[in-house]
N, C-alpha and C positions, 0 to 999 in steps of 0.2 A: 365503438371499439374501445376496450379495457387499454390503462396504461400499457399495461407490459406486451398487448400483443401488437400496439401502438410501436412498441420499442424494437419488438420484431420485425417486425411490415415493412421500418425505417430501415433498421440492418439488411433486408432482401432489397428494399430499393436501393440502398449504396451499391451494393453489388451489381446490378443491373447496370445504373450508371459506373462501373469501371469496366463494367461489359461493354458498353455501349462507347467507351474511349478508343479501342481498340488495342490501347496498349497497355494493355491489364493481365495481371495472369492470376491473379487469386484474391479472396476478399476471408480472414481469417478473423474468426470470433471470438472476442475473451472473454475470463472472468465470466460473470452472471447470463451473457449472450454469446458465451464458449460453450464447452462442458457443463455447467453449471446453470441450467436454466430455470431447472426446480427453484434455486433460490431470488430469482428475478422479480422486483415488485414495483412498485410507482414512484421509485424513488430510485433507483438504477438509472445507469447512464452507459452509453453504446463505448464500450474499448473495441478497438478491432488494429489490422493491420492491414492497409492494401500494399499488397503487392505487387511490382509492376516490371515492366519487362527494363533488360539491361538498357541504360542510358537515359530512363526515361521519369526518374526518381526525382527529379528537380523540376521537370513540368509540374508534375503534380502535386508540389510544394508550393510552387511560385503562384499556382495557378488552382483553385479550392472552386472552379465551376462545377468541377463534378460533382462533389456535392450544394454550393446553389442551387443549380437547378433542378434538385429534390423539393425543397423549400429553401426558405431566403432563410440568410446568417444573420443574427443579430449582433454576434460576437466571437470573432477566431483569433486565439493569443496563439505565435508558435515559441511553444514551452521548451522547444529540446530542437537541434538541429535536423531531427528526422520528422519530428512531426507536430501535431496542434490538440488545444483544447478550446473544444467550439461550440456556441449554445444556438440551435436553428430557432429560428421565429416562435415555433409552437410549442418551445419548452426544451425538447430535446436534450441532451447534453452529449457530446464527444469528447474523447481522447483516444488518438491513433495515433499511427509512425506510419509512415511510407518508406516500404523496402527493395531492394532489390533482389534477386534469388539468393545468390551469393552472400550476401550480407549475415542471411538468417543463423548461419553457420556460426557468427561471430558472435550474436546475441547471447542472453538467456533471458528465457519465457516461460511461462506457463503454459500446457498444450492447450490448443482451442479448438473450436470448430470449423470447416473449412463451410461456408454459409456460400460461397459461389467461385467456381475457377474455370480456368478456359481448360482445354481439349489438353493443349501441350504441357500442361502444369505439372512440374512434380510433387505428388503430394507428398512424398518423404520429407520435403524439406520444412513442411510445417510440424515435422517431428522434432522437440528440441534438443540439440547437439550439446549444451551446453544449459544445465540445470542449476536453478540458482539458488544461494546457501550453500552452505559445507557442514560441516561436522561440527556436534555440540561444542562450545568452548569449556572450557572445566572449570568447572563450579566451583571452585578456588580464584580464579578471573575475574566470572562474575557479580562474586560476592564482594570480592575487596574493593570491586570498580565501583561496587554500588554505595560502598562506604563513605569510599574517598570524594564520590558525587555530593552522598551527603555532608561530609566536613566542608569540601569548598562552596557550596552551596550556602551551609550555616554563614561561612565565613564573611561570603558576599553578604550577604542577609544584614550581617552586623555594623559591614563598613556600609549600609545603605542603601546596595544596590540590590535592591528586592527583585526586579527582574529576572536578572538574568540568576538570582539566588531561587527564585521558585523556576526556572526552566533545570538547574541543576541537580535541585530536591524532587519537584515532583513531574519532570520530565526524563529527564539521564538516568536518577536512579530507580523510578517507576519500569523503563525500557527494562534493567535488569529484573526487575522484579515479574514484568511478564515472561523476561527470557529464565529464567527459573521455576514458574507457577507448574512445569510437565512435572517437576520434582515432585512438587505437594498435594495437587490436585489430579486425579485420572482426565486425562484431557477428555472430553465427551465428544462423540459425530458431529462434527460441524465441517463447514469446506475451509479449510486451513490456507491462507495466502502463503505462499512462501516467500515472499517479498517484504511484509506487511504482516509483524507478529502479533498486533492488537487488532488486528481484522477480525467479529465477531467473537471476540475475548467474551463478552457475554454469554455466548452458547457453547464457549468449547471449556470454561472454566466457572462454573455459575458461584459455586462457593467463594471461591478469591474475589468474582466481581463483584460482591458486595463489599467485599472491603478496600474496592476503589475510592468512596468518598472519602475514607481515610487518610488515602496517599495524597491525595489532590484535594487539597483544601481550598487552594485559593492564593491570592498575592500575597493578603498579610499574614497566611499562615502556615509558612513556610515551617518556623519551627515545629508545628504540631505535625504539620507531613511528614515530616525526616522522623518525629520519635515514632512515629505509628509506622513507618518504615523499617525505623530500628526493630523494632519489637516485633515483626513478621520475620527478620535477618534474624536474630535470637531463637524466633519459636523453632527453626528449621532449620539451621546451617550454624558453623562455626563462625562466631564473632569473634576479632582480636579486640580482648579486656581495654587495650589504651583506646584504638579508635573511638570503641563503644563509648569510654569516658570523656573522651572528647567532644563527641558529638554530643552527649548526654549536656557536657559542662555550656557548650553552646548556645543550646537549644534554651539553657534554662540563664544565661548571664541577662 
């Protein structure tokens, strides 16, 4: 058996075992093992959601025999008060939530696939109520944020503290820079996270991702990131003359 149908096979036996709980009402699929299967490969990992009947949300938390008894856990962190990231013996990897009905109303998710539910199940409610992201910010926002990432960022840089000066240059202001790339680039068919705007950047922007190594050079090269940052904010959008000379004067003290 191939990974991915491996990662299948696992997804239908979880299900079975929340069938076989009896106090289960839905077992819902995400991401690459949702909607998205085309792009599932050997290197995926199982998102799902069980959901389960009212009052019965903290059994299933306290208590991860349902899935043991699939195969043995090597390792379950719970990441989030609703649910876990878990590696079974054979490789596997997980991340779920356990919900209750009610709950799902309160979320936002991306749609998935419903992979197994009982009889009384409402499938409406794996419809999501509540979609996540809003509306473009105005690229007036964007841009200035991206700037002023890169001045504090320099700034750091200069008093020493390289750290958290390359998370501000080529983390903070890169973030803008991918939230901007729809401007410069035709975004290309790829499945687009709405969660997670660097999810397959490679396939939805191919021309900009080449001049990722630019942005992200590395600890000591923070100032080269921020000018080669600078100079993608110029080829495209309005720069303010002082910031730019700022950052310029920084980069090069």
């Amino acid at each position: 058996m191939d990974r991915t149908q491996q990662l299948l096979t696992r997804l239908d036996e979880i299900g079975q075992s929340l069938a076989g709980t009896g106090n289960a009402l839905a077992l819902l699929g995400l991401g690459s093992v949702g909607l998205e299967t085309d792009r599932l490969d050997g290197y995926s990992d199982l998102d799902f959601f069980a959901i389960v009947k009212p009052g019965f949300k903290s059994a299933f938390i306290e208590n991860l025999g349902w899935m043991s008894s699939i195969c043995p856990v090597s390792y379950a962190f719970r990441n989030t008060a609703d649910g876990y990231k878990l590696l079974f013996e054979d490789g596997i990897f997980c991340e779920f939530a356990v919900f209750e009905p009610l709950e799902l109303a309160e979320i936002a998710f991306a749609e998935g696939r419903i992979v197994w539910r009982a009889d009384e199940f409402d499938v409406s409610l794996c419809t999501p109520a509540r979609k996540p992201g809003g509306a473009p910010r105005p690229v007036e926002w964007v841009v200035g944020e991206a700037l002023t990432n890169l001045y504090v960022g320099l700034c750091r840089y200069r008093r020493g503290e390289k750290l958290s000066a390359a998370r501000f240059v080529q983390w903070f202001a890169v973030d803008r820079v991918v939230e901007l790339s729809g401007l410069v680039e035709t975004e290309q068919p790829a499945y687009k996270d709405e969660f997670t705007a660097d999810r397959r950047y490679e396939q939805r922007f191919p021309s900009l991702a080449q001049e990722m190594p630019r942005f992200v050079q590395g600890y000591e090269r923070t100032p080269e990131s921020a000018l080669a940052i600078l100079e993608f904010l110029e080829a495209h959008f309005e720069v303010n003359p002082a910031m730019r000379e700022m950052i310029e004067e920084l980069c090069g003290g």
